[in-house]
TORKOL-60035 format. One record per residue (C-alpha): x, y, z. Coordinates in steps of 0.25 Angstrom, whole numbers, plus 5000, padded with zeros to 4 digits. Layout:
BEGIN
XYZ/...
! end
This chain:
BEGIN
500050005000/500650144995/501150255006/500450385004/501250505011/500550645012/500950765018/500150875022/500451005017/500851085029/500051225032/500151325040/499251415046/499251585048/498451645056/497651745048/496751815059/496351805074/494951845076/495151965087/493652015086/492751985099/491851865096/490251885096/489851765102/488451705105/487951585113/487051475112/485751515119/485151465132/486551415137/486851525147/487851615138/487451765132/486951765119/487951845114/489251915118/490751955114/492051885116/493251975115/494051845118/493951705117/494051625127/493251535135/491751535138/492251485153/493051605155/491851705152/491151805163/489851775158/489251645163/488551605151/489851605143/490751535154/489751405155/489151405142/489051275134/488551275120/488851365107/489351505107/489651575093/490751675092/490751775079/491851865073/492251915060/493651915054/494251975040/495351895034/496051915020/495751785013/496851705004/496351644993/496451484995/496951505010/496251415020/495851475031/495551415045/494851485058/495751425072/494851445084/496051405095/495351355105/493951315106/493151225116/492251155111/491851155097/491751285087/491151295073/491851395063/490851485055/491551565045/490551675037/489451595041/490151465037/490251335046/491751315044/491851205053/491751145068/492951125078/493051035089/494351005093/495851065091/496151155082/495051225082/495151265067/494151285055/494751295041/493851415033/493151325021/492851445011/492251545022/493151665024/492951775015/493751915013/493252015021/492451985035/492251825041/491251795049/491651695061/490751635069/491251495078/490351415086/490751375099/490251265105/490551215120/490351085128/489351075139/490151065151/490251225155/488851245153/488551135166/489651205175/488851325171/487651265176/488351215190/488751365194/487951405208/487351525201/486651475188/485051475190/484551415177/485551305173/485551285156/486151125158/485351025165/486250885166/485750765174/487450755180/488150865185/489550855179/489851005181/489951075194/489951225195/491651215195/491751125186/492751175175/492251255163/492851195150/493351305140/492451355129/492051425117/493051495107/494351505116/495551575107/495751675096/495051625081/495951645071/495951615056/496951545049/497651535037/498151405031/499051385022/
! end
């Protein structure tokens, strides 16, 4: 039987932009978090003021625009960094793709155009916050019911939502 040998290519990356702009972000409803607000930075839900935010479990939409010069037959690829738990990449209103594990990356397939994108990435989270949230003294109306308490009030959060700065790479 014949040996094939192939060898990939090597590429490299450049980063072309980091998106600086603050993130409008909006939540899923009846989970506890605002409908709406602002993030200047990313970082996680836990480490937020707001209670909503810091216990929220479910999905939470961050949105931003970016102008980059396009090259002609580039390829193109949105790094989110560090995400927990899952993220889905929309590029001009264009599902590009969903991440769930390391490296958080989405190649662009024909959505980019010259002038402004659009960037909007949903960020889904697992459960686990949302029951702590639930445990803490002051809650009055509780938005999990579970028939085993796993989660006390100082259990550890898990980090969530979009964690590090989204930049847009170039490949070549």
């Amino acid at each position: 039987m014949p040996i094939f040998n192939y060898t990939v290519p090597k590429t490299s990356e450049q980063q072309i932009l980091q998106i600086e702009t603050p993130w409008a972000v909006s939540f899923q409803k009846g989970r506890g978090a605002p409908a709406n607000t602002t993030f200047n930075v990313l970082k996680s839900w836990t480490e937020n003021a707001d209670s909503g935010i810091k216990y929220f479990s479910g999905t939470a939409s961050y949105k931003n625009t970016f102008t980059i010069p396009l090259t002609a037959k580039a390829i193109y690829e949105i790094d989110l960094g560090e995400v927990k738990n899952l993220a889905e990449v929309i590029i001009n209103g264009k599902s590009q793709g969903i991440v769930w594990k390391k490296p958080f990356k989405v190649k662009l397939k024909h959505a980019l155009k010259v002038g402004e994108n659009t960037i909007e990435i949903k960020v889904t989270n697992l459960w686990v916050n949302r029951l702590i949230g639930d445990q803490q003294p002051d809650v009055k109306t509780k938005i999990t019911y579970t028939t085993m308490p796993f989660y006390r009030a100082d259990s550890p959060l898990l980090p969530a939502g979009l964690m590090s700065p989204v930049k847009v790479m170039l490949k070549k």
